[in-house]
N, C-alpha and C positions, 0 to 999 in steps of 0.2 A: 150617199150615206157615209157619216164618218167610218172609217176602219177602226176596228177595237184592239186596244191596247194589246200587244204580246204578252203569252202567258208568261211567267216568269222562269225562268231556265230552273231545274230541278239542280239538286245536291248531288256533285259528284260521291258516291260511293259503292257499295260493289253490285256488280251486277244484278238487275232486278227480270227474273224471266217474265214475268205478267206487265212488265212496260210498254213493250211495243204493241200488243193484245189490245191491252187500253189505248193506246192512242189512235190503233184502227178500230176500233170497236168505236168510236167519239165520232167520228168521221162518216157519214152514211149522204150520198149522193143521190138522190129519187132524180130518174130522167122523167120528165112531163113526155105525156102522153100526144104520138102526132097528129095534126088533126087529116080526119078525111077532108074534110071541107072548111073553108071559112063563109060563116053565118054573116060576117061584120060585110064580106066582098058582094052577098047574095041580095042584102038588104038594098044594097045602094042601087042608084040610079043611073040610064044608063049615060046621063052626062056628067054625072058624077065617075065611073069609072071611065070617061072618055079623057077628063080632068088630069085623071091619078095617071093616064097611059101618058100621057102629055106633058106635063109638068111635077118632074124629076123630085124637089122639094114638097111637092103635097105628097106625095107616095111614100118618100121616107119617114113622112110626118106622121102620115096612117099608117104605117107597119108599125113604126115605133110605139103607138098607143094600141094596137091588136096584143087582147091578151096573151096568143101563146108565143109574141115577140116577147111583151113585158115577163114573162115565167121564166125563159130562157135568159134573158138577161139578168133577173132575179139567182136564176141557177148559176150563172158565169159567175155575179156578184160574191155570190156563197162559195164556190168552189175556189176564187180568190183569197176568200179571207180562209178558207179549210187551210189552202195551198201553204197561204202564210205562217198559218197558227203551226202545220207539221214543220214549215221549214226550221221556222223558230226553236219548238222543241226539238228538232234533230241536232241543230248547234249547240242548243245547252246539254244535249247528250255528247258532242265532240268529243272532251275529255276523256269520257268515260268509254266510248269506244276505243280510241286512241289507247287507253290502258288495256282493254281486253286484246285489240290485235296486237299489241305488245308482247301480252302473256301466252295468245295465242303463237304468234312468231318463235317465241321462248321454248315452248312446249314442242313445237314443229322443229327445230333444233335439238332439243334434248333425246326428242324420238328417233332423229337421223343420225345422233352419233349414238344413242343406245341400239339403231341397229347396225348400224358397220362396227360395232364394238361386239356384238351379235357375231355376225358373218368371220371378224377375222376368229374367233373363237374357234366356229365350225369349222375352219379351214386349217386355224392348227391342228385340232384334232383329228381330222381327216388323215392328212401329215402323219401325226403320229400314230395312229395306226396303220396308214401303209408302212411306214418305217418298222413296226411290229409285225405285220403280216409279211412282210418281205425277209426278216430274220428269223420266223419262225417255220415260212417256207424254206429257207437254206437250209436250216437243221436239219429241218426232216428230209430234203435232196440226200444230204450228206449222211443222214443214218439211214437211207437207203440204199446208195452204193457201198457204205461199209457193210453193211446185212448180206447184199449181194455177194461181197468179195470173199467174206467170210467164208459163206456155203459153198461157194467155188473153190475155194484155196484147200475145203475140206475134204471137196470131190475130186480135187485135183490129188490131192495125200493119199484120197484110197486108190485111186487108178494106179497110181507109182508104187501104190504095195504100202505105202508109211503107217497107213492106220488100217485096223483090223475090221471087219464087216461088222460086228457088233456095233464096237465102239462110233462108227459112219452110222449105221443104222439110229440109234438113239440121238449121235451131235446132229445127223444133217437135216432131220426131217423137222427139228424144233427151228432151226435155222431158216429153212427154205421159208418155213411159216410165216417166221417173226418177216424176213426180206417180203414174201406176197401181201402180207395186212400193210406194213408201212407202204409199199407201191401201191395198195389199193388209195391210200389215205392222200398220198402225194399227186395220184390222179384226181381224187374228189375234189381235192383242194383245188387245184392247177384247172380241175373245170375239163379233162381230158377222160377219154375211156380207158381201162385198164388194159 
């Protein structure tokens, strides 16, 4: 049987989702049915199948004319021309792939430097706030040893007689306060017990 003409390569333009659908969808393969027995082997005689055991070219002759030889060749014949007709269409789709892994490629690039543009973001930032949290930790180090030094310097004044128990009584105990909240604060921070 002549082979039929190739269908004709479609219009490159943009992507169509229901193309490749249709072109399997077109496409339907039925496998024939195997037989339990041949009828054509049972009818014959038995110096007829002494014949066919014997002589190589009669046997090829008679399988070839056995229906579910000729159905199966009938099937190959069709699966040929299926085989041909998707190859065909798949080349006149060439281009038109060729553009979309293109675009696709592009897209896959654009997403790898949008995320390493991503990542080094999060890593300044990171940065700058340890660079914050490590200056805001000093301060409060240091406004705790001055709170400390304070209430000491003041308890050291009244021990040596310089200041009057009043006047200790009222400066030290606001002092002592303020030096225990910022130590409590410099612990929470730091992750330590008080």
């Amino acid at each position: 049987a002549p082979a039929p003409a190739p269908a004709p390569a479609p219009a490159a333009g943009p992507a169509r989702p229901g193309l490749w659908r249709q072109a399997s969808e077109k496409v339907h393969t039925p496998i024939p049915t195997i037989p339990s027995r041949f009828d054509e082997l049972q009818e014959m005689t038995e110096a007829q199948l002494e014949r066919l055991l014997k002589d190589d070219v009669a046997l090829r002759a008679h399988m070839m004319s056995m229906p579910a030889v000729e159905s199966m060749r009938a099937l190959r014949d069709d699966m040929r021309v299926s085989n041909k007709d998707a190859a065909m269409a798949n080349l006149g789709r060439e281009e038109e792939m060729q553009t979309l892994h293109a675009e696709v490629l592009a897209l896959h690039n654009m997403l790898r430097e949008a995320y390493r543009d991503y990542d080094d973001r999060v890593r300044q930032l990171m940065q700058e706030h340890a660079t914050e949290d490590a200056a805001v930790f000093a301060k409060l180090r240091n406004a705790v040893a001055d709170a400390e030094r304070e209430s000491e310097e003041l308890a050291q004044s009244f021990v040596d007689g310089d200041t009057d128990p009043a006047t200790f009584i009222r400066e030290f105990i606001p002092k002592r306060e303020l030096y225990h909240a910022r130590r409590a604060k410099l612990c929470k921070v730091s992750g330590r017990s008080v």
